[in-house]
C-alpha positions in Angstrom: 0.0 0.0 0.0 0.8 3.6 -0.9 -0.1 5.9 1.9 0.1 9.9 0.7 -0.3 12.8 3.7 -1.9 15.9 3.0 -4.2 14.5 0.4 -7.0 17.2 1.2 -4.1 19.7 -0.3 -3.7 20.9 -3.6 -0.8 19.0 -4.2 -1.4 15.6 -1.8 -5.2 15.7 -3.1 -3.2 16.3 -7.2 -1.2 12.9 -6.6 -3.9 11.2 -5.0 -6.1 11.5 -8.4 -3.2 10.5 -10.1 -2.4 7.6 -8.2 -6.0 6.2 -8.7 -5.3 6.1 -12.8 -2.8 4.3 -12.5 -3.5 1.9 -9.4 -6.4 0.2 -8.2 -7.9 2.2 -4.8 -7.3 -0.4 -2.6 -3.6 -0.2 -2.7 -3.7 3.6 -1.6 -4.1 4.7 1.6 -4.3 9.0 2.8 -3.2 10.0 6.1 -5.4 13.7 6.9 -6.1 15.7 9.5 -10.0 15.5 8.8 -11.1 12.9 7.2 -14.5 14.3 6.2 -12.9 16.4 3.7 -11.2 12.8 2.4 -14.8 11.2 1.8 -14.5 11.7 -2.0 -11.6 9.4 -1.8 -13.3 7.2 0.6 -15.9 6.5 -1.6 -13.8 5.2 -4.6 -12.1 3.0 -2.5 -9.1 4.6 -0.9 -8.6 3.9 3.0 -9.0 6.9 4.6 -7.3 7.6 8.2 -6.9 10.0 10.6 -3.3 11.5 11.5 -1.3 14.7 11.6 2.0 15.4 12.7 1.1 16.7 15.8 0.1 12.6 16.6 2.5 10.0 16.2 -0.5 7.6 17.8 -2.8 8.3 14.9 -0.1 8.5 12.4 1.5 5.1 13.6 -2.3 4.0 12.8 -3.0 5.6 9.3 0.6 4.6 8.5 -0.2 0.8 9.0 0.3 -1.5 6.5 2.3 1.0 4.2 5.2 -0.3 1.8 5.7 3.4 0.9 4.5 6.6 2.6 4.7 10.3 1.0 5.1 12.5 3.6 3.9 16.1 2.2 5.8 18.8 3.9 4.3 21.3 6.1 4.4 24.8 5.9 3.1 26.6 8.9 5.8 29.3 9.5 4.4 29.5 13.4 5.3 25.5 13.7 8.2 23.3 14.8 8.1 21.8 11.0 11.6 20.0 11.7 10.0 18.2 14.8 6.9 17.6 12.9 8.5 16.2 10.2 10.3 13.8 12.8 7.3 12.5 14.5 6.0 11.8 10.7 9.5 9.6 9.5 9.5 7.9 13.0 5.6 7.1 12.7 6.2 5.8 8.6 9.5 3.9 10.2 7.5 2.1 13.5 4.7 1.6 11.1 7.4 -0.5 9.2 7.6 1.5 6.0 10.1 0.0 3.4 10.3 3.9 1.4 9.7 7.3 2.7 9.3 9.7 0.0 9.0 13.9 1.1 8.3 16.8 -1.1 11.5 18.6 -0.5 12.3 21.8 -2.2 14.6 22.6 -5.3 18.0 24.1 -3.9 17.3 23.0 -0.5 21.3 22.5 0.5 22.8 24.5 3.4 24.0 28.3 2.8 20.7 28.7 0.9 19.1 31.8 2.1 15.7 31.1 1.5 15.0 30.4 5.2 12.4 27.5 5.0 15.0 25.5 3.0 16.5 25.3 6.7 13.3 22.7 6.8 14.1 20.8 4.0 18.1 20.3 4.7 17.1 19.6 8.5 14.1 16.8 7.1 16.3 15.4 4.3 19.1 14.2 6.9 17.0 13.0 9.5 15.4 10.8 6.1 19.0 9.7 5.8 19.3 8.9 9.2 16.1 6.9 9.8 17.1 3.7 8.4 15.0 3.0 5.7 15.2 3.6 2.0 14.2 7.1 1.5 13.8 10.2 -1.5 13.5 13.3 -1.1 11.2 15.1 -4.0 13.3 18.6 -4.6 10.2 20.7 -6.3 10.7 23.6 -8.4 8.9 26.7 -7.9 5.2 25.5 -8.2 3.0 28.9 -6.4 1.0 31.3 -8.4 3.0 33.0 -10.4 1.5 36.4 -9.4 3.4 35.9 -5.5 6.4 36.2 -7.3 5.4 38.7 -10.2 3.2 41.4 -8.3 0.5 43.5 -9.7 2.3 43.4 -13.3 -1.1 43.2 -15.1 -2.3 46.3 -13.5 0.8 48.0 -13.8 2.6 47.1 -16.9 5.6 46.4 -15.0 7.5 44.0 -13.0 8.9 45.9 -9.8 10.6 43.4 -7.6 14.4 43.1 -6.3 17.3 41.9 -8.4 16.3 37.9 -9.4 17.9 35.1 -10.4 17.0 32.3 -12.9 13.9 29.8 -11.9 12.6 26.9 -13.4 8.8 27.7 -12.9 7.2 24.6 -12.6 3.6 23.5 -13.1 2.1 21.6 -9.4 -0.2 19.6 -11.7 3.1 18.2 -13.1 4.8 17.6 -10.4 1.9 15.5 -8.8 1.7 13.5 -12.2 5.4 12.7 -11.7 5.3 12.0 -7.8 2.6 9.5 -8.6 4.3 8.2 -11.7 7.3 7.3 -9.2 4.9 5.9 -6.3 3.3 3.4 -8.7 6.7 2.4 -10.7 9.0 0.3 -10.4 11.8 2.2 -10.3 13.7 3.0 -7.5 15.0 7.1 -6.3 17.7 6.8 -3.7 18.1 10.4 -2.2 17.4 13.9 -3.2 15.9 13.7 -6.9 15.3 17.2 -8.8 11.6 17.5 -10.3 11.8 21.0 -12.5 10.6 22.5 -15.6 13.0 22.1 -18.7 14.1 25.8 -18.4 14.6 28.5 -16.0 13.7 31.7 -16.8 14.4 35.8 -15.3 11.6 38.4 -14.8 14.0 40.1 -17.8 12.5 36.9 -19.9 9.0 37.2 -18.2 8.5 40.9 -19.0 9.2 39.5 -22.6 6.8 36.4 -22.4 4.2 39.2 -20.6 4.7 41.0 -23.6 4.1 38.7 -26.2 0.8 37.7 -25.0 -0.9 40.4 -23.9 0.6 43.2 -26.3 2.0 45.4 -24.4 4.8 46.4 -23.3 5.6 45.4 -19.8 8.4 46.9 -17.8 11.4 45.5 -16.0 11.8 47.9 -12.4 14.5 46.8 -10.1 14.0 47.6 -6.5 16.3 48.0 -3.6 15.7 44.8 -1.0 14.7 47.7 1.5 12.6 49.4 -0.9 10.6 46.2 -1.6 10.4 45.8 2.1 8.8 49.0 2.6 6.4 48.4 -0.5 5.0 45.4 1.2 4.6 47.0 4.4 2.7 49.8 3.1 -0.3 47.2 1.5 -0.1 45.9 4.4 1.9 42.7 4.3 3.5 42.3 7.8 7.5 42.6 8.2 8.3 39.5 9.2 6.7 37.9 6.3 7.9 40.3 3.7 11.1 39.8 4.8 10.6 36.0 4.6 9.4 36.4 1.0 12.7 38.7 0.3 14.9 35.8 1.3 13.6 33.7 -1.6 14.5 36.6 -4.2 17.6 36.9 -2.7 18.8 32.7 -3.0 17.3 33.3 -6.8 19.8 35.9 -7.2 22.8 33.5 -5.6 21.9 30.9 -8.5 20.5 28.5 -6.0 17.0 27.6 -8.4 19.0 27.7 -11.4 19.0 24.3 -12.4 16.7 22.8 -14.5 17.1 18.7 -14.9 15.4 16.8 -17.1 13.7 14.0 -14.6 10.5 15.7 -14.3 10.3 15.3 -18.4 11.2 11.9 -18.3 8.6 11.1 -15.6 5.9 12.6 -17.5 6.9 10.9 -21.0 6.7 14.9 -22.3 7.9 18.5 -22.1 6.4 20.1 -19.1 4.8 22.9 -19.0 7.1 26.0 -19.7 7.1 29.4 -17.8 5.4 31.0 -20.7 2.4 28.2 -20.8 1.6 29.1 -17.2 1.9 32.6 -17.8 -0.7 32.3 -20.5 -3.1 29.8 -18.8 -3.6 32.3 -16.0 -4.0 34.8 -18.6 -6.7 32.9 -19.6 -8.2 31.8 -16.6 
């Protein structure tokens, strides 16, 4: 049995579906926090259970049984995540788990600024550490594009502090992929990167953001502190803008920069490119 965490999340709930074309339900198991929101997946089949990582009791439980468990990372920026994450591996590994596989994050080595990647490099070694066969799923950038944009659409420009190259990449095909590795037969040891084909610059966006809509959008460079103030004057608050500003400034070191060519093998196809997202939200 498969057992996938966070499943009433975008991306948990993504793989999930994906997982159920290619397996039948009774070999995948979801680990939530409220299972009434999981009673779509119930009723085609899929054991539904209980558990968070605030219980190793109930996670032991929705664990049981499980040959592999995807443990889908947290994000709450008010929580312990790195002792979360440990009651979760010591839950899959009591539960007697023969793979844990985590959504990690692209670039998530030490020295990266980008403060929750602290997460990531603390989760990944206590994966290496726990005994069992283990991957860790290294995502490209898969938010709305507009958290990293801005306003551009409104303003006809791009006003954001000095970037680096990013492979964009789309969630939907990163779930595909996660579940194309769950149900295979071929085995990830370690950190495996799952990226778009390219990365691309706001200079390239404000090209793409061009082309489409037919105007012409701006490139504005602000100073870090100027951004800082900008955010705190809609209202966004400091601690949290200045969160956001670490993740523009590991861009700018080159630590997103890669783009493999995994995520395109997974999927048997290109995936999607900067400038199809870009236009789908255009379009939406």
């Amino acid at each position: 049995m498969i057992v996938v965490t966070g499943a009433t999340g975008g991306l948990g709930g993504a793989i999930v579906e994906h997982l159920l074309k290619r397996l039948p339900a009774g070999q995948i198991g979801v680990s939530v926090r409220d299972v009434g929101k999981a009673q779509h997946f119930a009723d085609r089949g899929v054991r539904v259970r209980q558990g968070s990582y605030e219980d190793p009791a109930a996670l032991r439980d929705s664990f049981a049984g499980a040959r592999q468990v995807l443990l889908v990372s947290g994000n709450d920026p008010a929580a312990d995540m790195v002792g979360l994450h440990r009651n979760a591996i010591e839950a899959a590994v009591e539960a007697g788990a023969r793979r844990i596989l985590y959504t990690s994050q692209q670039g998530a080595v030490p020295g990266n600024p980008y403060r929750p990647s602290d997460i990531h490099v603390a989760t990944e070694a206590m994966l290496g550490e726990s005994g069992v066969d283990w991957t860790a799923l290294r995502n490209g950038a898969y938010g709305p594009l507009d958290q990293v944009l801005g306003p551009w659409q409104q303003t006809g420009v791009i006003a954001q502090p000095e970037d680096g190259p990013v492979p964009y990449t789309d969630r939907a095909d990163i779930a595909e992929a996660i579940a194309v590795i769950l149900a295979g037969d071929r085995s990830f040891d370690g950190p495996v990167t799952l990226t778009a084909s390219a990365a691309v610059t706001f200079d390239d966006f404000t090209r793409i953001a061009s082309a489409l809509t037919g105007r012409t959008i701006k490139r504005i460079l602000l100073d870090d502190e100027q951004w800082i103030a900008d955010q705190l004057a809609i209202g966004v608050p400091e601690q949290l803008a200045r969160l956001l500003l670490t993740w523009y400034q590991a861009a700018r070191a080159g630590y997103f920069a890669d783009a493999g060519p995994l995520l395109a093998e997974l999927l048997g196809r290109e995936p999607r490119t900067a400038a199809d997202r870009l236009a789908a939200h255009l379009a939406a």
